[in-house]
C-alpha positions as CSV (number, residue, x, y, z in Angstrom):
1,X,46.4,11.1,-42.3
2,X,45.4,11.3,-38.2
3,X,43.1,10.3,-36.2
4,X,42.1,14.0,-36.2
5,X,41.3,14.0,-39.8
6,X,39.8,10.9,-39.6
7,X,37.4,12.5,-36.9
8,X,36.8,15.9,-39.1
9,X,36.0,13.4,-42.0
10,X,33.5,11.5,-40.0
11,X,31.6,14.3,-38.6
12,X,31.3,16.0,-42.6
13,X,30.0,12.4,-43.5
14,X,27.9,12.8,-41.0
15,X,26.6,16.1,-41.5
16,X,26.1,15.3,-45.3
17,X,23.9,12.3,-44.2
18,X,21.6,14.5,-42.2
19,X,21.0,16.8,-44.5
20,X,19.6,14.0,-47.1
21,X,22.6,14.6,-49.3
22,X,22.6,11.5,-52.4
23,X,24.3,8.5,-50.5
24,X,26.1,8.3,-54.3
25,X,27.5,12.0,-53.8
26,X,28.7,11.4,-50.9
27,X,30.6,7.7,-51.2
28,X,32.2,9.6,-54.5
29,X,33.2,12.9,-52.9
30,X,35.0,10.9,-49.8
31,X,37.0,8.3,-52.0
32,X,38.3,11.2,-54.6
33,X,39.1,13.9,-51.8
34,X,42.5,14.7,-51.3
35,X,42.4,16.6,-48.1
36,X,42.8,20.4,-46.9
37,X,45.5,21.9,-48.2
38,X,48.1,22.7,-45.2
39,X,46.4,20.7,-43.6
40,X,48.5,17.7,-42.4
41,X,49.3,17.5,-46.2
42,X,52.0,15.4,-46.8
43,X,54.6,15.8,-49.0
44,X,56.7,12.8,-49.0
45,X,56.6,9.9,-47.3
46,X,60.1,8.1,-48.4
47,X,62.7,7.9,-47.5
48,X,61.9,10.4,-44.7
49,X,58.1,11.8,-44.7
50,X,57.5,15.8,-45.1
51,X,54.3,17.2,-43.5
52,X,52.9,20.6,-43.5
53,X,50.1,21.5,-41.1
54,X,48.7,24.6,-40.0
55,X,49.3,23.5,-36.4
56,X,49.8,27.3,-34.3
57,X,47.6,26.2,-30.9
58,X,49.1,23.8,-28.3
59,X,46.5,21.3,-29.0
60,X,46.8,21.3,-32.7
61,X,50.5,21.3,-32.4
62,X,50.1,18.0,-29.8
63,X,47.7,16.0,-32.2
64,X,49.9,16.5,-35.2
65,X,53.2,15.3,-33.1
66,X,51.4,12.0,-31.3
67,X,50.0,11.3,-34.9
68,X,53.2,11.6,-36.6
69,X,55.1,9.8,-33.2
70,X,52.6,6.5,-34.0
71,X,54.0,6.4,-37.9
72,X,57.8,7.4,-37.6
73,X,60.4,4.7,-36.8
74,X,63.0,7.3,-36.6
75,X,63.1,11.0,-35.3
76,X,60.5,13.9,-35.5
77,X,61.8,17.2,-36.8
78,X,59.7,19.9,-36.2
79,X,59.8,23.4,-37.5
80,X,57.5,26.0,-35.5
81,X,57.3,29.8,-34.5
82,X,54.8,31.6,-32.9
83,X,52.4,34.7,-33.9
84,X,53.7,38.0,-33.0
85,X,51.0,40.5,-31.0
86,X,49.0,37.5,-30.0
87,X,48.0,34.5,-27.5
88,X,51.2,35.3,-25.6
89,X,50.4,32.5,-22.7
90,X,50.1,29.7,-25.3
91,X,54.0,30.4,-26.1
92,X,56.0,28.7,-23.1
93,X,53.0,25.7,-23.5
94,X,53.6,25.0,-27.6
95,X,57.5,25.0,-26.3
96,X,56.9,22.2,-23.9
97,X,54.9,20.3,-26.1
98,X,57.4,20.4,-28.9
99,X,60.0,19.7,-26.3
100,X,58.2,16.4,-25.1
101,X,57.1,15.1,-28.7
102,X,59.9,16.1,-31.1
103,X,63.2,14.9,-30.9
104,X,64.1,18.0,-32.7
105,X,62.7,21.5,-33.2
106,X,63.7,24.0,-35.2
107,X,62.2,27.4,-33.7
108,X,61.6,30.2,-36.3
109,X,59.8,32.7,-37.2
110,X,56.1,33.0,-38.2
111,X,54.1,36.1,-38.7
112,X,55.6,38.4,-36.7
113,X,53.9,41.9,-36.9
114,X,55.3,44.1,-35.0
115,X,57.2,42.3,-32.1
116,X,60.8,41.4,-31.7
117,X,61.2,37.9,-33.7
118,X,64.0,37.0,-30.6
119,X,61.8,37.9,-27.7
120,X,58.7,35.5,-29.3
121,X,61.1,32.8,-29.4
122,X,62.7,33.4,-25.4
123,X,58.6,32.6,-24.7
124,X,58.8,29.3,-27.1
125,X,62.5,28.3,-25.4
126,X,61.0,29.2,-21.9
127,X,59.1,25.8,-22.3
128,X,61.5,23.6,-23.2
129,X,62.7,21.8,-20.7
130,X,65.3,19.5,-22.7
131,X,68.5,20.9,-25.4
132,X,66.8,19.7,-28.1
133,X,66.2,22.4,-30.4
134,X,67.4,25.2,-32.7
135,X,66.9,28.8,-33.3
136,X,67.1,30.0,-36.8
137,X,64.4,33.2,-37.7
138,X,64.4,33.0,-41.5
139,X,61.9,30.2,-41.6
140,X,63.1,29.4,-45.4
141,X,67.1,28.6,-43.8
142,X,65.0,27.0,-41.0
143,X,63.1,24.6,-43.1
144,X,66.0,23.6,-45.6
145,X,68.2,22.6,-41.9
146,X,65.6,20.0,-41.5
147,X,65.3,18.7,-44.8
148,X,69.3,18.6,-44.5
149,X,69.1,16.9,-40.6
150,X,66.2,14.1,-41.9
151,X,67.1,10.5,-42.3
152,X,65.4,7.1,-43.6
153,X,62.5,6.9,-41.3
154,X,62.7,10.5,-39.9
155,X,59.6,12.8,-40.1
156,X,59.9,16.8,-40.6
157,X,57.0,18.6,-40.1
158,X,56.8,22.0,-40.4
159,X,53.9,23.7,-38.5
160,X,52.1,26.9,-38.3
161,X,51.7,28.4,-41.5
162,X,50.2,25.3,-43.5
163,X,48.0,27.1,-46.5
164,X,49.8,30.6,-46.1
165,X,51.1,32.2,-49.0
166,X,53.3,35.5,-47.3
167,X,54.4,36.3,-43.9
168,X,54.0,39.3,-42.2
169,X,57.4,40.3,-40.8
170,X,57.0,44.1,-39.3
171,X,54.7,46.1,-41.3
172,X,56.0,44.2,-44.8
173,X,53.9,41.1,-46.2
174,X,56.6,38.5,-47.4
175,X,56.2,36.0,-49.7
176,X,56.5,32.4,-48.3
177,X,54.8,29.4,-48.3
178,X,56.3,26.1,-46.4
179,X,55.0,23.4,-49.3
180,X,56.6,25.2,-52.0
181,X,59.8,26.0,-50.0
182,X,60.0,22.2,-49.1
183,X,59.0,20.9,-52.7
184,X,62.1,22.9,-53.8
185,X,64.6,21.5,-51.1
186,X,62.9,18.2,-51.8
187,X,63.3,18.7,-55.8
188,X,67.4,18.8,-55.5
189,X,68.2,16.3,-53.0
C-alpha cells in the first residue's frame, strides 16, 4: 500500500537482480510477502480503513497522509505524538503537515523520556494553523477516540510507533503497541 512502498519494493527487486539472485526466488518472495510490520500495515479496510505506520519524521508523516488522501472518500483521522529529548525543530513542521492533510488529528503521546508530555505537544499545536485537532496523552484513550470518531469511508491512521512493543514514559518502559490496541477496539465494535 503507497507509492512509497511501491518504490522500497522496486529498489529490493532491484537489488536482488544485481546480485544474481534466482529470478524464481525472487518472483516467489515478492508475490507471498506481506509487508513490514508497522509499516503502513493495514488493519482494516471496511467499513472505515485502519493503518499503522511508523511515520515520526515530517516527510514520512506527509507520504503516509497524501497516500492515504488518494484512497479515502471520507475523512483522515490521524493519531500522532512526538519523541521526547529529540529533533525538537521537526515538532511545529509534523503539526503543520498533519494540519494540512488530516481532517482530524488526535495529538498524543509517544515516547516521552524525560520531558513534559504537555510541553512536546505546545511544539506539535504550534503548527497547526486550523482547529482541527485533539489532545489526549494516553495514546491507548487517544487511539480508541478515533476508532469511536471513524465512519464508512473514513481512514484512521495512527503514526509513530508502528512495530513498537512499550513506550517509554519518564524513566518507566510501558507496554503498548498501536496494532494490538486497535485489533481490540476493532474486535468489539
Amino acid at each position: 500500500l503507497g507509492l512509497f512502498n511501491i518504490h522500497n519494493l522496486s529498489l529490493g527487486i532491484a537489488f536482488a537482480f544485481e546480485n544474481a539472485f534466482d529470478y524464481q526466488l525472487i518472483a516467489e518472495k515478492v508475490s507471498s510477502f506481506a509487508g513490514v510490520e508497522g509499516r503502513c500495515e493495514v488493519l482494516q479496510k471496511r467499513p472505515f480503513g485502519v493503518i499503522v505506520d511508523y511515520a515520526h519524521s515530517p516527510d514520512s508523516l506527509k507520504k503516509i497522509l497524501e497516500n492515504c488522501r488518494a484512497m479515502t472518500s471520507g475523512k483522515i483521522i490521524l493519531v500522532f505524538g512526538a519523541t521526547g529529548e529529540r529533533d525538537r525543530e521537526k515538532r511545529p513542521i509534523m503539526g503543520a503537515i498533519a494540519s494540512n492533510l488530516a481532517d482530524m488529528t488526535i495529538l498524543t503521546n509517544d515516547d516521552t523520556y524525560g520531558e513534559n508530555p504537555e510541553e512536546i505537544v505546545k511544539e506539535l499545536r504550534s503548527g497547526f494553523s486550523k482547529d482541527n485537532y485533539h489532545v489526549q496523552l494516553d495514546r491507548k484513550a487517544a487511539l480508541k477516540m478515533a476508532i469511536e470518531m471513524a465512519r464508512p469511508g473514513d481512514t484512521v491512521i495512527a503514526a509513530g510507533m508502528g512495530h513498537e512493543k512499550y513506550q517509554i514514559i519518564g524513566d518507566k518502559k510501558v507496554p503498548h503497541n498501536d496494532k494490538e490496541c486497535l485489533n481490540s477496539f476493532l474486535s468489539k465494535m
